[in-house]
N, C-alpha and C positions, 0 to 999 in steps of 0.2 A: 253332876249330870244334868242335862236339860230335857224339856219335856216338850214335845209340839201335839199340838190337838188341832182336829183338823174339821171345822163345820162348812159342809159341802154346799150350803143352798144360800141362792142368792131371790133378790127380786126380782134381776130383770138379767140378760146375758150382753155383757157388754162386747164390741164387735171382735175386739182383739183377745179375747178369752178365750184359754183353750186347758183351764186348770180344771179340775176335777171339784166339778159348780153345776147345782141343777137349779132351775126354776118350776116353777108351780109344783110346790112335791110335798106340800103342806101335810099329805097323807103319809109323810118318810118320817115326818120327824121325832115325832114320838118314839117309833121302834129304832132308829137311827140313833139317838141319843142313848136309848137305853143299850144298845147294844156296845156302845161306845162307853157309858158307862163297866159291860159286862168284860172288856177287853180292857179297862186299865183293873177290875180287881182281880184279874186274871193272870197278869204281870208278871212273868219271872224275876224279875228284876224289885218285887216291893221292898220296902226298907229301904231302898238305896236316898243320899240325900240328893237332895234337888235346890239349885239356886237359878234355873231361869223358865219357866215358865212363858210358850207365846200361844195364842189362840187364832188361829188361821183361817184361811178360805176358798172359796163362796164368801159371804159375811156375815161373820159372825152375831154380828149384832141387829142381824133380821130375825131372831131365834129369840123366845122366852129369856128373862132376865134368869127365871125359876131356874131354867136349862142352865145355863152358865152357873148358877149356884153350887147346882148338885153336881157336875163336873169338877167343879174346883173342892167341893166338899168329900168326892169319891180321893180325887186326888190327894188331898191330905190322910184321908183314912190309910192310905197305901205305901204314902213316901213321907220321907220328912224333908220340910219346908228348912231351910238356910232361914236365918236372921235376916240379913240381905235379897231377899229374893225378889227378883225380875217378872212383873207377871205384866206380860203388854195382851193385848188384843188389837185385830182390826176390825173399823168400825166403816162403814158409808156415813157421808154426814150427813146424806137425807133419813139414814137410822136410826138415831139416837134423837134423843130429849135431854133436857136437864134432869130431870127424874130418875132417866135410867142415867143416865154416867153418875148420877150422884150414889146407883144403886152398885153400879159396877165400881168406884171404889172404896166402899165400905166392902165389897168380898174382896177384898188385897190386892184388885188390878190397883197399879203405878203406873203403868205405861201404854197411853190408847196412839194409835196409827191410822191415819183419817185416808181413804183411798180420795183424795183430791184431783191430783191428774192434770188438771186445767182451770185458771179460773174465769176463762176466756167462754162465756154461755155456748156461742154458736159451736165451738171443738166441743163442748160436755156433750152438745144434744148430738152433735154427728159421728162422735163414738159411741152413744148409747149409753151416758151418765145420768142418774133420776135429778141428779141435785144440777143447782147452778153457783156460779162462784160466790152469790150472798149467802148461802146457806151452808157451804163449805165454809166459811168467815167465820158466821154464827156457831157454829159445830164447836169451832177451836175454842172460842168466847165460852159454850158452855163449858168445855169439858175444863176450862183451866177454874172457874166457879164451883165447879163439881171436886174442885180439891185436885187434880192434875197437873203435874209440873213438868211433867217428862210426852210433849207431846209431836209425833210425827208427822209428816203429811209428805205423801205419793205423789211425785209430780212425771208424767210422762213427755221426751224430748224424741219432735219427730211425727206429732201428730199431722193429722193434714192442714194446710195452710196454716199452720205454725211458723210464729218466727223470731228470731232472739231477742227481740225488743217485749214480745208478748213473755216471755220464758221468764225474762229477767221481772217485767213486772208481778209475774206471778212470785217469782220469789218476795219480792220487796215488797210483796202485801202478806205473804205469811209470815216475815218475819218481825212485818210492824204488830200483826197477829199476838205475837208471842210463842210460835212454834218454837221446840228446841233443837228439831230434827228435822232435814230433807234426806226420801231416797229418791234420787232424777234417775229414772231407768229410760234404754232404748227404748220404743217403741218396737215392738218383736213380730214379725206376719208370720204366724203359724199357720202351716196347713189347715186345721181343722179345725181353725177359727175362722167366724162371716169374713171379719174383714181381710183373707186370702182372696174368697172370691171377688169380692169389690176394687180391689187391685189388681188381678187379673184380666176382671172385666174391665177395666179404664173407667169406671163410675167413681173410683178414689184416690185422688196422685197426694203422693207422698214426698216429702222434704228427700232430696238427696242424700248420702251415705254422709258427702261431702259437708252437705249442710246441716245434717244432725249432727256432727262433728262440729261444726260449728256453734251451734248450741248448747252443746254441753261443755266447750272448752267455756264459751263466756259467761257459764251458768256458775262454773268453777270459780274461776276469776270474782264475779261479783259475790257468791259464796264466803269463799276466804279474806275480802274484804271486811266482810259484815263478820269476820270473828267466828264463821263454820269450817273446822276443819275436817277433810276428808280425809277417812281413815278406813274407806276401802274404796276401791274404783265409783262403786253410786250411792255413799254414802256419806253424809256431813254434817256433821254436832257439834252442836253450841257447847261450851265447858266439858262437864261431866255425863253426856247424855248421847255416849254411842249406845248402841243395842248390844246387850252384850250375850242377848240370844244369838244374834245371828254371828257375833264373835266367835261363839262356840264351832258352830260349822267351818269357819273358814281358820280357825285355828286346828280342827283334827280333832275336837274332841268329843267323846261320847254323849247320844243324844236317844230319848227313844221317841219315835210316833206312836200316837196313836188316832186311829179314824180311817175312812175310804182313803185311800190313794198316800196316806201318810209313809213314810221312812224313818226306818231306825238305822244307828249305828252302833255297833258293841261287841269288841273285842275283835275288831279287825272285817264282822262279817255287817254287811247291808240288809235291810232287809226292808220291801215293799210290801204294803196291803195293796188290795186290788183295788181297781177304780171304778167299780160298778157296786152298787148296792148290791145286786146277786152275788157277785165275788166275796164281798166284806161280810154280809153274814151268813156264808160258808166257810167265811175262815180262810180265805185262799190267801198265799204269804210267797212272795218271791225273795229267794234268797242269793246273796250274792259273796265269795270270801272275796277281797282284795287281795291280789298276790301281790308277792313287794314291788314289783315295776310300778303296779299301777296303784300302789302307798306313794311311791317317791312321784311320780308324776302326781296324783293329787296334793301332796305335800308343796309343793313347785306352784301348782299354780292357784290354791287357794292362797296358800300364802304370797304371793306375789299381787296380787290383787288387794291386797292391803297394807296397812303400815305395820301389821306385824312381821312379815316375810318371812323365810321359811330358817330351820336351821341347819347348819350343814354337820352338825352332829347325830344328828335323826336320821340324817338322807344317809351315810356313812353306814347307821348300824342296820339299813335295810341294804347293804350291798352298794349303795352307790357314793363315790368318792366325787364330787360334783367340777372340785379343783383342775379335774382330767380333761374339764368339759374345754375346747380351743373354745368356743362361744360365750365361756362364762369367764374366761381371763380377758378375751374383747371387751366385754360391754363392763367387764371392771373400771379395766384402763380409761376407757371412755367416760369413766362416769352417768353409763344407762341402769349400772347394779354399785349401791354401795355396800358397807361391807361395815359391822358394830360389833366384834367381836366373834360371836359364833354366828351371829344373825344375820343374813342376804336381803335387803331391799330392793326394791325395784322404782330409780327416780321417778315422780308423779309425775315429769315431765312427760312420760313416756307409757303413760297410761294408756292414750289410745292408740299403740300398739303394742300390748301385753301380750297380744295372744301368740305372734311372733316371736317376742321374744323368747315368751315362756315356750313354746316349741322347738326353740333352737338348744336349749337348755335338759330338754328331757333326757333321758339313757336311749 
């Protein structure tokens, strides 16, 4: 089982954030913690064992070191830790010191996640980044000093006046870096994030659909060159250093949240805390069963999203016979799906229209 914890406060709100992040709430965190503490020894689920452990956000590493201690120290009290186990956090690289990464891991973090983004100064300050691309550099420098060997960095494709020569060099200095991981995500305009209305108003233009597309195909290309293979649609590891927290998710398997606005999953049912402080320590809990259509559709399209791909023995015992599908003996023939036994792939070629295909495919 895996376990996500969720610290909701950040420094500053950067413009495309629309996650469940507050700033100035220095007055939350105390009782926020502890109640977050009071929710994992509360746990239906204690005893169960646990092999991945990630610590999320806001960022985490704006928060007491002490706070991270006794979280991970509530957590063992509750569950049992695997021999093997996965414990990443993310960090800002304007947040950390050598001090603390070296404190974070002596408490069993292996795995820190640097929200980078850009190392381009002008795109950091005009999304609303504290740090600049030297101090992102230095961040990686410490944490790998600080005993770190497993380490990530967030790069966004798509920012404004972005462009693939910037993208690529950003990559070709993290990995002179020593990162072992990129996640390249789209650049996403959520409604109820600033930067909606800045694009709306025309105070922000944005790279084209065509031209983020562009960027992420040559970000791939030079990726896989340099020996990162991607092993889901925004994800790319050096050797042995995919995440295999968020493997968990896209393979279907049991996970619990805990914290504001966190998700569990277990034994078929979903389950959401609320995303308001007021919500979260009244306990308010949204719950959701999956019925099997919509097991075999998420089985479909997480799995296709990555190199594990789905199995067509799983999809069978929930009702669906996939073989039926005229769309999934096309894209066989064609070689858009291959085919390893029980197991369905989806060529990488054809990543950036997954969404397609995986829709042609559902029941």
């Amino acid at each position: 089982m895996a376990i996500y914890l969720h610290i909701p406060f950040c420094e500053s709100k950067c413009i495309y954030c629309d996650f469940a992040s507050f700033c100035n709430a220095e007055n939350e965190k105390v009782r926020y913690l502890k109640s977050l503490n009071a929710e994992i020894d509360n746990s239906p689920y204690k005893g169960r064992e646990i092999d991945t452990i990630y610590i999320g956000g806001g960022t985490p590493s704006c928060v007491k070191e002490e706070y991270i201690e006794e979280l991970l120290s509530t957590l063992r009290k509750n569950f049992v830790f695997s021999n093997n186990i996965e414990i990443s956090m993310e960090c800002n690289p304007n947040s950390v010191n050598l001090e603390k990464l070296k404190k974070y891991r002596s408490l069993g973090l292996n795995r820190i996640s640097f929200g980078v983004q850009s190392l381009h100064d002008a795109l950091l300050k005009k999304i609303g980044r504290l740090h600049n691309g030297e101090i992102a550099l230095q961040a990686i420098k410490m944490a790998q000093r600080a005993g770190f060997e497993n380490i990530n960095a967030d790069l966004l494709i798509g920012l404004p006046n972005s462009t693939i020569e910037g993208i690529i060099d950003d990559a070709g200095k993290l990995i002179q870096a020593g990162i072992t991981h990129i996640s390249a995500y789209m650049l996403q305009v959520e409604e109820g994030a600033k930067l909606y209305a800045l694009v709306k108003s025309g105070k922000i233009f944005l790279p084209t659909d065509d031209e983020s597309v562009a960027q992420y195909e040559a970000l791939v290309s030079f990726l896989e060159k340099k020996g990162f293979i991607r092993y889901e649609i925004s994800n790319f590891a050096k050797g042995q250093h995919e995440c295999r927290h968020n493997l968990k998710y896209w393979s279907g398997a049991e996970y619990l949240g805990f914290g504001l606005g966190a998700h569990s999953y277990v034994e078929g049912v979903r389950k959401a805390n609320a995303r308001t402080f007021e919500g979260y320590y009244k306990g308010e809990i949204f719950m959701e069963k999956l019925t099997p259509k919509e097991s075999i559709e998420e089985m479909i399209m997480l799995g296709l999203r990555c190199r594990l791909g789905f199995s067509k023995a799983k999809l069978f015992k929930h009702g669906y016979k996939i073989e039926n599908n005229i769309n999934f003996k096309t894209y066989l023939s064609k070689g858009i799906l291959t085919e390893n036994g029980d197991r369905v792939h989806l060529n990488p070629s054809y990543y950036g229209t997954s969404n397609y295909i995986i829709a042609n495919l559902l029941p």
